[in-house]
N, C-alpha and C positions, 0 to 999 in steps of 0.2 A: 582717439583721444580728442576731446572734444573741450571748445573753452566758456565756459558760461557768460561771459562778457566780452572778449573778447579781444582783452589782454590779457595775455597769460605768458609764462615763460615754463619752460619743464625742464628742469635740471636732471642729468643723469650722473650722479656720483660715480669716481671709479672704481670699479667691482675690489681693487687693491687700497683706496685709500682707508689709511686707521691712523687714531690719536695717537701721541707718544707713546701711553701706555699700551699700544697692542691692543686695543677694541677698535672693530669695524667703525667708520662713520659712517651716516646712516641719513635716510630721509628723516628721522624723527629728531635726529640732532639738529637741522638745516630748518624745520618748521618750530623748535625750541628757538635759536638763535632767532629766527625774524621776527617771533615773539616778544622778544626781552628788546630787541633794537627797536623794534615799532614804538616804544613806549617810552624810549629817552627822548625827549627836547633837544631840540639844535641838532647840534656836529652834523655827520653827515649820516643821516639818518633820515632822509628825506622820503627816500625812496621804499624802504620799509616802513614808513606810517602808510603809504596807497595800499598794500600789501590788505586785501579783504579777508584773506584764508591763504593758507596752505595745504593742498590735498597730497596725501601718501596713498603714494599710485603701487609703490614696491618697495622695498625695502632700504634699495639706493635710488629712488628715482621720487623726485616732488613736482607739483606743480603748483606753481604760484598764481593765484587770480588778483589781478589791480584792481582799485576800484576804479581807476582813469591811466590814460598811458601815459607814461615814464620814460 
């Protein structure tokens, strides 16, 4: 696994973690969220505007590429 830039981080979700309602969470929920947070102004949201992509490596497992470190 390999990092195109050179910041990267790879989150590995836990095989058991699920929303209240009983659905798995998942990489594609985790690269939704830094989506929507990359795009509000202020608060603390800093660190997901560096955020270039998110690659879905597996189902619980993302890798985040910066465009600079954090």
């Amino acid at each position: 696994m390999t990092c195109p830039t050179g910041f990267c981080l790879v989150y590995h979700i836990d095989r058991t973690a699920s929303w209240s309602d009983g659905q798995p969470v998942t990489a594609s929920d985790f690269a939704y969220t830094a989506g929507v947070l990359g795009g509000i102004p202020g608060g603390d949201t800093d660190g997901y505007r560096q955020i270039e992509q998110v690659d879905i490596l597996d189902t619980k497992t993302a890798r985040v590429v910066f465009g600079a470190p954090y």
